[in-house]
C-alpha positions in Angstrom: 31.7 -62.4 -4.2 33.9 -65.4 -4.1 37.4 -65.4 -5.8 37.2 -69.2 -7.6 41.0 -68.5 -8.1 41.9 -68.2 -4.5 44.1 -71.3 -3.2 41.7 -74.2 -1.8 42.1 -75.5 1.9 44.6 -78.3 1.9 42.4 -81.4 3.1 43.8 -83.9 5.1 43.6 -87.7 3.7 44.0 -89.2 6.9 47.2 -91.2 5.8 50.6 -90.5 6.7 54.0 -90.8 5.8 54.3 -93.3 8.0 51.1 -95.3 7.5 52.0 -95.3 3.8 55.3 -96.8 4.7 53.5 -99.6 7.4 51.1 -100.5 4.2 54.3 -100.3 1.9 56.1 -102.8 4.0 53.2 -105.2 4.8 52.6 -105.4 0.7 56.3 -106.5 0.2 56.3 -109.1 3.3 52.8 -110.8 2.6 54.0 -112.2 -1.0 56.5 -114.1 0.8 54.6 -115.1 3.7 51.7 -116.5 1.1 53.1 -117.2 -1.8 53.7 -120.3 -3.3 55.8 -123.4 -1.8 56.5 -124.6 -5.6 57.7 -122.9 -8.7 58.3 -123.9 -11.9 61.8 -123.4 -13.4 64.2 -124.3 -15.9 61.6 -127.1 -16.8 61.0 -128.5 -13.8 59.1 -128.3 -10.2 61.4 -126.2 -7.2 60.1 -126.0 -3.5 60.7 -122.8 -1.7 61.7 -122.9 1.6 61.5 -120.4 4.0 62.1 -117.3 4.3 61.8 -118.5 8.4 63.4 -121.9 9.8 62.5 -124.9 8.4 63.0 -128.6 9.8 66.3 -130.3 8.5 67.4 -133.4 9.2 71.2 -134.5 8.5 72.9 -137.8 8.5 76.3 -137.1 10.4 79.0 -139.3 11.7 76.8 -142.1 11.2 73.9 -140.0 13.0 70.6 -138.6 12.1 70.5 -135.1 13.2 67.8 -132.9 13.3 66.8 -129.1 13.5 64.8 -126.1 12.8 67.4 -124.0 10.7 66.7 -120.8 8.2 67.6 -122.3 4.5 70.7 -119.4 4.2 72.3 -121.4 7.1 75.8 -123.0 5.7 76.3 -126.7 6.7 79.4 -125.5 8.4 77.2 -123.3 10.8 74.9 -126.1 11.5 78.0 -128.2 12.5 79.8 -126.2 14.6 76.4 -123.9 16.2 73.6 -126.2 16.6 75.4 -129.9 16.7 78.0 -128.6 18.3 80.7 -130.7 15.7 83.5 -127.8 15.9 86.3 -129.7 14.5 85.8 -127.6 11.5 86.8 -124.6 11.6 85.3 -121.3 10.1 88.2 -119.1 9.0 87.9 -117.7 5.3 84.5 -118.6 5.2 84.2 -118.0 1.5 85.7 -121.5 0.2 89.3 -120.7 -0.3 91.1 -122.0 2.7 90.3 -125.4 3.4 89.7 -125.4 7.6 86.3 -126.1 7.2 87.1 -129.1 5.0 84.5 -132.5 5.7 83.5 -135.7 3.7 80.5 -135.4 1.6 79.3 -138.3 -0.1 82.9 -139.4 0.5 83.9 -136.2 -1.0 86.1 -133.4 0.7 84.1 -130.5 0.3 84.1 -126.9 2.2 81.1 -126.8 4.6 81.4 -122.8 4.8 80.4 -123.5 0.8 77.2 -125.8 1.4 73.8 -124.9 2.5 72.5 -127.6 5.6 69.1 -127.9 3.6 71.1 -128.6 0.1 73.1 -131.6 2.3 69.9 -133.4 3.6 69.9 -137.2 2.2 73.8 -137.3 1.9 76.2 -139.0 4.2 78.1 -136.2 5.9 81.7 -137.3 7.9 83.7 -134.7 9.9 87.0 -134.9 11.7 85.0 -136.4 14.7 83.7 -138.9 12.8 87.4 -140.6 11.6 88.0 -141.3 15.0 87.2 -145.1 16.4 85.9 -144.4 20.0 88.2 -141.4 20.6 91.4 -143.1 19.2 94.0 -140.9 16.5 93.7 -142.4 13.5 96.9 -143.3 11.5 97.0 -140.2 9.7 96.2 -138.1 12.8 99.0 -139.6 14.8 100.9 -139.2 11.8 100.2 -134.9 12.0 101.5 -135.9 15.7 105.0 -137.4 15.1 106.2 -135.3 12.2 105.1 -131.6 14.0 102.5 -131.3 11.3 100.6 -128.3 13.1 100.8 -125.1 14.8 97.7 -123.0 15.4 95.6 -125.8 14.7 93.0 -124.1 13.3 93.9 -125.6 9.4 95.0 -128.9 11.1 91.5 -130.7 11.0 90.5 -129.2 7.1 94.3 -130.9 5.8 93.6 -134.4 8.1 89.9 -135.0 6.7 91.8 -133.6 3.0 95.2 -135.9 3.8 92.9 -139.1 4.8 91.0 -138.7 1.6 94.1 -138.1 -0.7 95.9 -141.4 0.5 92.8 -143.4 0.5 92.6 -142.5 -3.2 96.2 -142.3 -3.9 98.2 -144.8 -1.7 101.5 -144.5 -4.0 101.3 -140.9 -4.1 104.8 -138.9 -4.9 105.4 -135.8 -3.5 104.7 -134.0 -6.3 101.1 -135.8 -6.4 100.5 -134.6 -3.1 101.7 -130.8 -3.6 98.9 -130.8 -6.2 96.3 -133.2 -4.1 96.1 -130.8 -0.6 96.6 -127.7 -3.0 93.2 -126.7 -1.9 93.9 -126.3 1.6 95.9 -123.3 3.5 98.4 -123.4 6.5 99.2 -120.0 7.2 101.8 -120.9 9.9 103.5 -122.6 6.8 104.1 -126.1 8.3 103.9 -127.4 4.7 106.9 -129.6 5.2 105.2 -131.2 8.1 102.2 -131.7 6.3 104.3 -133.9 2.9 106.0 -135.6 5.7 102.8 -137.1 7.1 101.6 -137.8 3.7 105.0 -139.0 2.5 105.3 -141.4 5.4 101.7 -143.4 4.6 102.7 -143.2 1.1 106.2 -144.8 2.0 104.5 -147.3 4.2 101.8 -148.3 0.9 104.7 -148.8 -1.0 106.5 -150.8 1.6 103.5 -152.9 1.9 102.9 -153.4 -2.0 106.5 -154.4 -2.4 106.1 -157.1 0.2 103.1 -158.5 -1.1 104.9 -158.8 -4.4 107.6 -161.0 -2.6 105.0 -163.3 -0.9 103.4 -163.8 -4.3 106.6 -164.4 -6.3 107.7 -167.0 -3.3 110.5 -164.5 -1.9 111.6 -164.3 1.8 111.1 -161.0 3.4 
């Protein structure tokens, strides 16, 4: 007579541990692969890109570039490792040091802080693109005569940050600039160097205005 209490053969299911983990990972990856390219949020239509390269196309310099990039890529790895722009430089890379400074919109802005895909449709200028056919600009030249570098590495964030400033502040005093390039970092500590070059356009701005003023008011220079 059979015991009906005795322990029953284990029987095998056929699956496992590692086919359960196979199907595991396949059910997380296929929601992302398939799911939808649009999603509704905060009131309003949002395309999903990715997760794998998509096509972006970037107006830099005055040029349309284009490339298959992953959406996580920052604008300042597109520059520097696909357009091979590499006059910004990648040194904090968290948007507190100011090397990786460019024009956005006319804007200085930290590339290391901007996604490629989010900069598509905007005019994008880096240190290359202040040049006129290789030539220092003013301001560059400027960095030149007054020692304004060391390293480098910062030098080509503060000129793209220095050429905005005195476009939008021509008359600048040195306290204005102290508190205008504030947002970029020269850990070699040529600081001086740097208000010189921006104390010298200023200087010259002022020069100019004043001698405008004499012309107008009939005065000999």
């Amino acid at each position: 007579m059979k015991d009906e209490n005795a322990p029953k053969p284990h029987q095998n299911s056929g699956l496992t541990r590692r086919d359960f983990i196979k199907i595991s990972g396949v059910g997380v990856a296929v929601p992302l692969a398939l799911g939808p390219t649009v999603v509704h949020a905060g009131g309003e239509d949002v395309a999903v890109h990715g997760p794998g390269k998509v096509p972006i196309a970037l107006n830099v310099n005055g040029n349309e570039l284009t490339a298959d990039l992953e959406p996580r890529v920052t604008l300042l790895d597109a520059l520097r490792d696909t357009f091979n722009l590499t006059g910004a430089k990648r040194v904090c890379d968290r948007g507190t040091c100011g090397a990786c400074t460019i024009l956005l919109e006319g804007k200085p802005v930290y590339a290391c802080m901007v996604l490629a895909i989010d900069a598509q449709g905007k005019k994008i200028t880096t240190i290359e693109g202040l040049t006129d056919g290789g030539a220092l600009t003013p301001v560059m030249q400027a960095f030149v005569d007054h020692d304004a570098q060391q390293c480098g590495f910062c030098t080509p964030g503060f000129i793209v940050a220095t050429t905005h400033f005195l476009q939008q502040h021509p008359k600048a005093t040195e306290d204005d600039i102290r508190r205008g390039l504030s947002g970029n970092f020269c850990r070699c500590g040529t600081y001086d160097g740097i208000r010189a070059v921006a104390l010298s356009k200023t200087a010259s701005a002022k020069s100019t205005s004043t001698s405008d003023t004499a012309v107008l008011e009939g005065g000999s220079l």
